[in-house]
C-alpha positions as CSV (number, residue, x, y, z in Angstrom):
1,X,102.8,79.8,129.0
2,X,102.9,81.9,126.0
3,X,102.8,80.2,122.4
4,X,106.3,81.2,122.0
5,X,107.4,79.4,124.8
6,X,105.0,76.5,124.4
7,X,106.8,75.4,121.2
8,X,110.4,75.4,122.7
9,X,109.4,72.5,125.1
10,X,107.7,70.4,122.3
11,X,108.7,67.1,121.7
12,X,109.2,65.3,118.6
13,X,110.7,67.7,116.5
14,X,107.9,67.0,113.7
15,X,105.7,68.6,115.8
16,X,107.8,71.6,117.2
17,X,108.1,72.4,113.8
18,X,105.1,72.3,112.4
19,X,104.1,75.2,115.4
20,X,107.2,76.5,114.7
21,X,106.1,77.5,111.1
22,X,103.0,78.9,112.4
23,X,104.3,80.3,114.7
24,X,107.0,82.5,112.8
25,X,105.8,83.1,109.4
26,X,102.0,83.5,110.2
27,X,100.9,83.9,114.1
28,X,100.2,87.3,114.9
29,X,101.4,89.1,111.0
30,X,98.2,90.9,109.9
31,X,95.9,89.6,106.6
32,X,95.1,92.0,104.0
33,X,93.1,89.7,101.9
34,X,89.5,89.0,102.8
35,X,90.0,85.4,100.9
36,X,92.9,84.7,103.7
37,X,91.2,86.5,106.8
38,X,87.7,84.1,106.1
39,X,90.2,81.0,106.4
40,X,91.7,82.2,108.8
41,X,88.0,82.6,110.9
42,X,87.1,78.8,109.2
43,X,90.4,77.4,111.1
44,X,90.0,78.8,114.1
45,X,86.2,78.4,114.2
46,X,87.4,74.5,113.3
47,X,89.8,74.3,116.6
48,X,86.7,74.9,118.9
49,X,87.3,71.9,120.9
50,X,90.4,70.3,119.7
51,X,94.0,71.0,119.2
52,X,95.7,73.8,117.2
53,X,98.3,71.0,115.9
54,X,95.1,68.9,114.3
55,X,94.3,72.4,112.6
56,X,97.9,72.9,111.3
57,X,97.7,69.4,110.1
58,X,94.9,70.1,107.8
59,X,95.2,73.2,106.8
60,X,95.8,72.5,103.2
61,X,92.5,69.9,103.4
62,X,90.4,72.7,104.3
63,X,92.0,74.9,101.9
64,X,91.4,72.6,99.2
65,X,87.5,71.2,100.3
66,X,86.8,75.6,100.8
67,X,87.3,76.3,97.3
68,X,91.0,77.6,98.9
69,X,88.5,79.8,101.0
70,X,87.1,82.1,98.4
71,X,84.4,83.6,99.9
72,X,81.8,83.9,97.2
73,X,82.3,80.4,96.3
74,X,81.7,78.6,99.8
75,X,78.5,81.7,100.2
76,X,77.0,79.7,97.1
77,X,77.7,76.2,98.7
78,X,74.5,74.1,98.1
79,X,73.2,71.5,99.9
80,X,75.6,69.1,98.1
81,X,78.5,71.2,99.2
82,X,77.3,70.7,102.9
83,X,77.1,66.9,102.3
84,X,80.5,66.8,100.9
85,X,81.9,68.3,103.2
86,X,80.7,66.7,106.3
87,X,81.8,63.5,104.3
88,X,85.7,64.8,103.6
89,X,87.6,63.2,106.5
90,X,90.4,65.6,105.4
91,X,88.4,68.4,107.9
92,X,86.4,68.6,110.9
93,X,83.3,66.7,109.7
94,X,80.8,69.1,112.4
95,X,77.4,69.7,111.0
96,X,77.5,73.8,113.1
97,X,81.1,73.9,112.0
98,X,80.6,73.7,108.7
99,X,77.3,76.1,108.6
100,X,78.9,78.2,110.2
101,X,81.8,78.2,107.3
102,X,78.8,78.5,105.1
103,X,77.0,81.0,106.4
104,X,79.8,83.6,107.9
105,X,80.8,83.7,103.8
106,X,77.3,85.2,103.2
107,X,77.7,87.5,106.3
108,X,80.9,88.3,105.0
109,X,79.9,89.2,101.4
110,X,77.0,91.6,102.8
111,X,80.1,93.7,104.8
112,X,82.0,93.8,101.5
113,X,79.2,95.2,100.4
114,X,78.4,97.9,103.6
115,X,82.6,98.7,104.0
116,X,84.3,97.6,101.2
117,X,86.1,94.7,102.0
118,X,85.6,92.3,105.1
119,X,89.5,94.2,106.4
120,X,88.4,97.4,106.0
121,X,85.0,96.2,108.5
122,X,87.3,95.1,111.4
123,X,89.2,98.3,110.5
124,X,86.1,100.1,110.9
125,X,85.5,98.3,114.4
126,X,89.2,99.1,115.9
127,X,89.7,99.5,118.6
128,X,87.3,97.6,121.1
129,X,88.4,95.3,124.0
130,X,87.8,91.6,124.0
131,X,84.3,91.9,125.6
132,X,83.4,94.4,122.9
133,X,84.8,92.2,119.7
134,X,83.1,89.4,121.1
135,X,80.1,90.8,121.6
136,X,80.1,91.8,117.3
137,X,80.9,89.0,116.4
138,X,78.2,87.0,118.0
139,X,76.2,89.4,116.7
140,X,77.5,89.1,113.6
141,X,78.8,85.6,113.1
142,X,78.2,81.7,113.5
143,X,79.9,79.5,115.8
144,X,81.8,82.6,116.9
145,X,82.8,81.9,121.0
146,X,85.1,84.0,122.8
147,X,87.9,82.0,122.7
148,X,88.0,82.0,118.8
149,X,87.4,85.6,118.6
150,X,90.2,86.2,121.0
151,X,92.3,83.6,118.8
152,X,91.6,85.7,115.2
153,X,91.7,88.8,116.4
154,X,95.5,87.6,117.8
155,X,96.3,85.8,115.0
156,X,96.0,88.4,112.3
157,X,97.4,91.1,114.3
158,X,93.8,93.0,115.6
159,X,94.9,92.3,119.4
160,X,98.4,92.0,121.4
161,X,99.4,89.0,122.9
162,X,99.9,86.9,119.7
163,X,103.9,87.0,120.8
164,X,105.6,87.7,124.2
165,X,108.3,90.9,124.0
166,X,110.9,89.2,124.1
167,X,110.2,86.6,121.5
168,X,112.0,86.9,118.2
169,X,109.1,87.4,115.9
170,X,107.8,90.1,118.3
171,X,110.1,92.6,116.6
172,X,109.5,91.5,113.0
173,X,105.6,91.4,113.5
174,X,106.2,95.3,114.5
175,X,107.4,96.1,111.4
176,X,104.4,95.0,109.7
177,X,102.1,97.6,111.8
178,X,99.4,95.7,113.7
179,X,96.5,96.9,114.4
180,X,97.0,96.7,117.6
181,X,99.7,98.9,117.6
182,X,97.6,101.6,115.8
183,X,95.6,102.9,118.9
């Protein structure tokens, strides 16, 4: 069952549209800023294990206790920072989850340095299958699982599959250019 279909059989409405946000204005549109893309790999890194709707919920908690996910501010967390965080029941209070948050910033300022920008270094990397994006970022990343590169790469418009053809947002999405659409 794709996403788009998923949120059409959800019950209570409070929870249909919370997806259905999501799902419409966000799901699948590509990310030109690397602030955006890095908290977009935090909440995704974050689901490992639980439910996309616990993510939605606190997205605005891990915006707010990730310095709204500026990257060279959460790269320069401190050991107090760590603390804090796995102390803010506002987020997912993992000890790898939130090294990984940590430590992915660093990664990511050293490709801003290398490419330019941390978009313009998945840029570079287009196109690769699945097997092939997974195997960079493992390379290249914390706490980076297939399933959450699949989910990124999706989710900011690097792979199809983020919306089914027929879906109303498929059309709109095109008009942004995906990646995916560029090979």
């Amino acid at each position: 069952m794709s996403y788009c279909s998923a949120i059409e059989n959800m019950q209570p409405e409070s929870r249909k549209e919370l997806h259905k946000k999501y799902h419409d204005n966000h799901y699948g549109f590509p990310i030109h800023d690397d602030n955006e893309l890095f908290g977009r790999l935090i909440m995704e890194i974050n689901q490992a294990g639980l439910s996309w709707e616990t993510i939605l919920k606190k997205e605005e908690n891990f915006r707010n206790a990730y310095s709204s996910f500026n990257i060279k501010k959460v790269a320069a967390y401190t050991e107090e920072d760590r603390e804090r965080l796995l102390n803010d029941s506002g987020i997912i209070r993992n000890k790898l989850k939130v090294n990984a948050a940590i430590e992915n910033a660093k990664t990511i300022i050293e490709l801003q340095k290398e490419f330019g920008s941390f978009e313009k270094w998945l840029e570079h990397h287009h196109p690769k299958t699945l097997p092939e994006w997974m195997k960079l970022f493992k390379k290249t990343f914390k706490f980076t699982g297939g399933e959450i590169v699949n989910e990124f790469l999706m989710s900011i418009g690097f792979l199809k599959g983020a919306h089914s053809e027929n879906c109303l947002v498929y059309q709109t999405i095109l008009k942004h250019e995906p990646m995916w659409k560029k090979v």
